[in-house]
C-alpha positions in Angstrom: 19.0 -5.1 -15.8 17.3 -2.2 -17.2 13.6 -2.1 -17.0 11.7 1.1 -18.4 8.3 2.6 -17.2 5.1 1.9 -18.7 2.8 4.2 -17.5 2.4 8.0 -17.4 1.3 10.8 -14.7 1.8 14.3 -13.5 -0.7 14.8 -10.5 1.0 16.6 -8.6 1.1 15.6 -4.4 3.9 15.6 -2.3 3.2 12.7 0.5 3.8 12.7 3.9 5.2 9.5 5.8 5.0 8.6 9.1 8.8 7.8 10.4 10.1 4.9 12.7 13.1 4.9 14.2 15.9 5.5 12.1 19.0 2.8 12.2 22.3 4.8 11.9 25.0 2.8 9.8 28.0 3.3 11.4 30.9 5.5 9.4 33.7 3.2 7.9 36.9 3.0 10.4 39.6 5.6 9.3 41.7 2.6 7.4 38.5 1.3 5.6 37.2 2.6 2.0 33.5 4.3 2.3 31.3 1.6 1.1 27.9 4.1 1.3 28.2 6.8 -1.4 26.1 8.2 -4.1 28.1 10.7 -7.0 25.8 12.4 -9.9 23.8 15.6 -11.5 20.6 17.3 -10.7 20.2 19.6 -14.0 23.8 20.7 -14.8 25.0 21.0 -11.3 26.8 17.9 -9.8 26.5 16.7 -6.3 28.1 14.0 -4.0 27.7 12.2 -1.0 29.7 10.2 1.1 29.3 8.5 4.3 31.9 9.3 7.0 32.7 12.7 5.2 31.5 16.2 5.5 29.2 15.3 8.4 27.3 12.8 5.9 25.3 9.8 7.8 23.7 6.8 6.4 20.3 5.8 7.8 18.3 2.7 7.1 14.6 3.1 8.5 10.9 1.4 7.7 8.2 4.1 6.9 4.2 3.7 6.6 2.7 4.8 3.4 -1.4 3.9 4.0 -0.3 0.8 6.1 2.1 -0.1 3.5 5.6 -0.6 4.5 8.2 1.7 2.8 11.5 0.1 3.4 14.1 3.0 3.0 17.7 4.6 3.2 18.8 7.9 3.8 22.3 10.0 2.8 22.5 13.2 4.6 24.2 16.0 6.6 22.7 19.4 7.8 23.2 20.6 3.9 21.8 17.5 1.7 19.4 14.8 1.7 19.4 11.5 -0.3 16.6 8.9 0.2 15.6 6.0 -1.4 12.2 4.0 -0.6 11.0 0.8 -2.0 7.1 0.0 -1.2 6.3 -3.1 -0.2 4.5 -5.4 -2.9 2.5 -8.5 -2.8 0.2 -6.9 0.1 -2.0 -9.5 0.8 0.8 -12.6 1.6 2.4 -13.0 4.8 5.6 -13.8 3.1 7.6 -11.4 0.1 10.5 -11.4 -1.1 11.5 -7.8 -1.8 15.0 -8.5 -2.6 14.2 -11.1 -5.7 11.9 -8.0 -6.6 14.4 -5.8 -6.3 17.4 -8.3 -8.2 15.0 -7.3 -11.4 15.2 -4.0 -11.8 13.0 -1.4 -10.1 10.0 1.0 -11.3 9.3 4.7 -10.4 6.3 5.1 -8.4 3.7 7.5 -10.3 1.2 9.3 -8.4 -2.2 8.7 -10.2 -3.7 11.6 -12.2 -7.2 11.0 -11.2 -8.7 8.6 -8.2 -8.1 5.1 -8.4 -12.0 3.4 -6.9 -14.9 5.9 -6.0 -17.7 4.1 -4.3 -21.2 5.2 -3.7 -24.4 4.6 -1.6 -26.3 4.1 -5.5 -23.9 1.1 -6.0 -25.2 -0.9 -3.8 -27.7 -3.5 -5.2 -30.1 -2.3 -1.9 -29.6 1.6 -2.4 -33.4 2.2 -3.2 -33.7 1.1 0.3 -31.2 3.3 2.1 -31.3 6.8 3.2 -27.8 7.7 3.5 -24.3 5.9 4.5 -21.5 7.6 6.1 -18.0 6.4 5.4 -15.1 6.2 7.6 -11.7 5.7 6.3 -9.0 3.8 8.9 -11.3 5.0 11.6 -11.7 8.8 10.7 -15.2 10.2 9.6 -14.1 11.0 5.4 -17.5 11.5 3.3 -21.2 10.5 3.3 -22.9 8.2 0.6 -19.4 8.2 -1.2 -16.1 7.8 -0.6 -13.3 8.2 -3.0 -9.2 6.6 -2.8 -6.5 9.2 -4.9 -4.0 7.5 -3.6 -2.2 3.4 -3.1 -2.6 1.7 0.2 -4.8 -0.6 2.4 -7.3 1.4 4.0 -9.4 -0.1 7.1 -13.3 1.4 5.6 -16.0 1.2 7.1 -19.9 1.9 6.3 -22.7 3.1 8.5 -25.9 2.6 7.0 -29.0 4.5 7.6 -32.0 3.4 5.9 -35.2 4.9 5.1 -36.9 2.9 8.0 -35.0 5.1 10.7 -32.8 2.2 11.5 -29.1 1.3 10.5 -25.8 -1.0 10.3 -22.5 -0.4 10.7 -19.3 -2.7 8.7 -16.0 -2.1 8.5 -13.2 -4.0 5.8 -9.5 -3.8 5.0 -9.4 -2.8 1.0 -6.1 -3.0 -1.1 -5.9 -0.2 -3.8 -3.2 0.7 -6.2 -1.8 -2.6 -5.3 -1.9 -5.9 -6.9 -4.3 -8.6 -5.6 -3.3 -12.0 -5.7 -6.9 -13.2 -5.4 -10.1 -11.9 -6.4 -13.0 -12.3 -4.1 -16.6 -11.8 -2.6 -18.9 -13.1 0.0 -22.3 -13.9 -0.8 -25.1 -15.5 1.5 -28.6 -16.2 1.3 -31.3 -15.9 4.1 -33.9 -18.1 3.9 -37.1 -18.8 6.2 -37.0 -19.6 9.9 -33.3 -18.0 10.0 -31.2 -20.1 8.0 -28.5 -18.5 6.3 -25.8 -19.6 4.3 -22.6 -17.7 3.5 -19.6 -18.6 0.9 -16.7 -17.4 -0.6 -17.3 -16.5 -4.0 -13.8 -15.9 -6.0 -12.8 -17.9 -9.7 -9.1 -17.2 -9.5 -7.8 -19.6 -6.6 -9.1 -22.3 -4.8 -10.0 -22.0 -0.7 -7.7 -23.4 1.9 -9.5 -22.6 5.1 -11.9 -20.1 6.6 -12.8 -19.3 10.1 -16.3 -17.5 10.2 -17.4 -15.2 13.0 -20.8 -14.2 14.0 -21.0 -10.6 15.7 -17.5 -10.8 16.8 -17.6 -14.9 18.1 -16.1 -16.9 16.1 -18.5 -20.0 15.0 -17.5 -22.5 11.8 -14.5 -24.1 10.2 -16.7 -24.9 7.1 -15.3 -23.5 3.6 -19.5 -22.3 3.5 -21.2 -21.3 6.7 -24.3 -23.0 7.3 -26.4 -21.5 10.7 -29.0 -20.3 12.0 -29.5 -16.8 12.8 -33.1 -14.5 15.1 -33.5 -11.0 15.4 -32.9 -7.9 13.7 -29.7 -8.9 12.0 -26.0 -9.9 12.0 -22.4 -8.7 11.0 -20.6 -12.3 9.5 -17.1 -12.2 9.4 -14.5 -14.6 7.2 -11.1 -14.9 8.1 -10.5 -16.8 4.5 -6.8 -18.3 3.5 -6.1 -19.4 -0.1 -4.3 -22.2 -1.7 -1.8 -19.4 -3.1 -0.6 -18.0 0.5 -3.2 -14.9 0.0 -5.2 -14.1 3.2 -8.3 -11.8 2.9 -10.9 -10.9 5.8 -14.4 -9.6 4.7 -17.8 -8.7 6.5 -21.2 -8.4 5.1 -24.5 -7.5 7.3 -27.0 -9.4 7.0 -30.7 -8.4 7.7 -32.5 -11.1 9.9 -35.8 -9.3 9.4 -35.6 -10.4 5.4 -36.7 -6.9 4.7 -33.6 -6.4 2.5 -31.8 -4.3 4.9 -28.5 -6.1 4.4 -24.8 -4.5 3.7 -23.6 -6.3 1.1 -19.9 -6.9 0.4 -18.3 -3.3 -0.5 -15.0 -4.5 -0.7 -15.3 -6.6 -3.8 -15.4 -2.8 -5.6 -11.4 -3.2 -5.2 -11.6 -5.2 -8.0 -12.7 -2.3 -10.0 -9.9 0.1 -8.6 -7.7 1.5 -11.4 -4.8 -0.9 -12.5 -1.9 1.4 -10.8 0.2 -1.1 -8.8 3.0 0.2 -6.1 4.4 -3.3 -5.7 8.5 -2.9 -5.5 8.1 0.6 -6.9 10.7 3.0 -5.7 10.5 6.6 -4.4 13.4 9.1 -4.8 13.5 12.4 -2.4 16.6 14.5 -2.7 16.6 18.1 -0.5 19.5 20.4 -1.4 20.0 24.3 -0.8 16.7 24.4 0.2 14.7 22.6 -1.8 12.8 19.8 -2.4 12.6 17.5 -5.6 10.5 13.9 -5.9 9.8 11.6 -8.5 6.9 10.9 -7.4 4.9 13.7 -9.2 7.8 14.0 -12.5 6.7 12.4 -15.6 9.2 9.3 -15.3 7.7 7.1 -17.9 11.0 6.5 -19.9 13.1 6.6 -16.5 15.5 4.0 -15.3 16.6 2.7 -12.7 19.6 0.1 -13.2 20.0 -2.6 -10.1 23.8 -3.8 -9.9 23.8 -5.6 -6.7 21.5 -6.6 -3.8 23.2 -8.1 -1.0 22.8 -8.5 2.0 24.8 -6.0 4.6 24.1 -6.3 8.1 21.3 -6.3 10.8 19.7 -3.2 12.2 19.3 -2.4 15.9 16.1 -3.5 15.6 17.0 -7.4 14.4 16.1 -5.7 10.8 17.9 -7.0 7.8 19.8 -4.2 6.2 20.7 -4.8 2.3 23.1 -3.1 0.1 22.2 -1.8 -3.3 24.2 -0.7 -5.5 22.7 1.1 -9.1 22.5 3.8 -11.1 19.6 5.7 -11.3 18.8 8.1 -14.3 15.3 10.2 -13.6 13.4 13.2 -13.4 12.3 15.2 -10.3 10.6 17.7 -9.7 10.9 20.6 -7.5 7.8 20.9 -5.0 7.8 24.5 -4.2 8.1 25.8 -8.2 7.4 22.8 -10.4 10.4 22.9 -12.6 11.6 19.5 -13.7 15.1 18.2 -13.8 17.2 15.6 -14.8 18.7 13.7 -12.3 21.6 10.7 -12.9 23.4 9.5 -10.3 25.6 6.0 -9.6 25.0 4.7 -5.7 25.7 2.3 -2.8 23.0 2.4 -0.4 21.6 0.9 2.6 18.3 -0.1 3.0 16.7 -1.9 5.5 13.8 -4.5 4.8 11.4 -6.7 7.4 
């Protein structure tokens, strides 16, 4: 099935993945035919690959892109380099099933051409109470008052609040960007006198199944709506929340005991707000030959396509890993990250990748 892109970009970033180990199909025995082999053109010139011959290996291995897995195979010998990576999709679900994804034809990720969410300190509905807020992103320092995403993932951010008053309030939450979001959602709460607050999950797209709520770290309530009473300064509250549709979110707010308005209110509801580029089952193409380097990640693929023959399953990795063999022809653009020049690139395959 062909499927053709919908969406344009040329911003141009070469990413860096973090490797696991690397699953090494073994060569075909001397009286079996190859069965892992990609044939085609970059430009004019034509190139081939076979595993078994010349010294060429097929590797099946899962990288990280921004905590998102990238489930990918790799052709190569000392001279040439095919990969392949598919990005995992439906990031918010315990359970995907990349293959049916993958059965319907696949999509060239596009790097954005401008950042996908930028939040700041004067979007917060307190801000005229706050000093300034440094931002960490997966645990590193990254900007103060605010913080910007370029690129897809699920980043661990977190917020430490200073306000005007000389005192502050650190939160942290898990935010999915340049993904799609199977639910849309928010926690609200309201503190009234003599401690009593109330906390709920505010969302309009799919119902609640369960929510465990957590006061500073200890976990307290059951209750779709927390209902307690809280003394002193303040409070982080925590929802571990699980929807009718499989989704499972986590949020944390603060939440200012002294009623002086000193509260962090939930910053990861400004996903919803992210630009609408979605990595879900998109697919990655790196190919390294006489020394140099061509993606499609930063080419302008948006009339490329990428024709899925076969999907089936293959054998298991070392690591009890499914590996899956796809077979398809590709017809793309790449681009060459040292100089920039842009090239057509067809090719037919049968590849190995290897999924969770």
């Amino acid at each position: 099935m062909k499927i053709k892109l919908k969406y344009l970009f040329g911003f141009i970033v070469f990413l860096t993945l973090v490797s696991c180990d690397k699953d090494i199909i073994e060569d075909p025995k001397p009286d079996e035919k190859p069965v892992f082999k990609i044939e085609g053109t970059l430009g004019s010139e034509a190139f081939s690959a076979t595993a078994g011959d010349d010294g060429f290996l097929m590797s099946t291995f899962i990288d990280q892109f921004h905590h998102v897995d990238v489930f990918t195979g790799k052709i190569a010998n000392s001279a040439m380099e095919f990969e392949l990576g598919f990005y995992n999709g439906n990031i918010d679900m315990d359970q995907t099933s990349i293959t049916d994804a993958l059965s319907q034809g696949i999509l060239f990720a596009k790097l954005p051409q401008s950042p996908l969410l930028s939040i700041s300190k004067d979007q917060l509905p307190n801000s005229s109470l706050i000093s300034f807020i440094d931002w960490t992103v997966d645990g590193e320092y990254a900007s103060q008052n605010t913080v910007t995403f370029n690129e897809p993932g699920k980043y661990n951010v977190g917020a430490n609040v200073h306000f005007y008053d000389g005192t502050s309030a650190t939160i942290s939450n898990d935010m999915i960007i340049g993904y799609h979001r199977n639910v849309a959602c928010q926690l609200r709460h309201f503190l009234g006198q003599n401690g009593h607050l109330q906390v709920w999950v505010d969302e309009n797209t799919q119902d609640v199944s369960s929510v465990k709520w957590y006061l500073n770290g200890n976990f307290v309530s059951t209750n779709n709506k927390l209902d307690t009473i809280i003394s002193g300064y303040g409070c982080s509250v925590k929802a571990e929340i699980n929807f009718v549709n499989g989704t499972k979110r986590t949020r944390t707010i603060w939440v200012d005991g002294s009623l002086n308005g000193k509260f962090i209110d939930d910053f990861a509801s400004f996903e919803n707000n992210s630009s609408t580029v979605e990595w879900d089952f998109k697919t990655k193409l790196i190919f390294k030959k006489d020394g140099n380097t061509y993606t499609t990640l930063s080419a302008n693929n948006q009339l490329s396509e990428f024709e899925v023959l076969g999907v089936d399953y293959y054998s298991t990795s070392s690591q009890g890993k499914p590996i899956y063999k796809i077979v398809g022809n590709i017809d793309c653009f790449v681009k060459n990250v040292a100089t920039n020049e842009v090239l057509p690139l067809e090719a037919t395959i049968t590849f190995a990748v290897e999924f969770k």
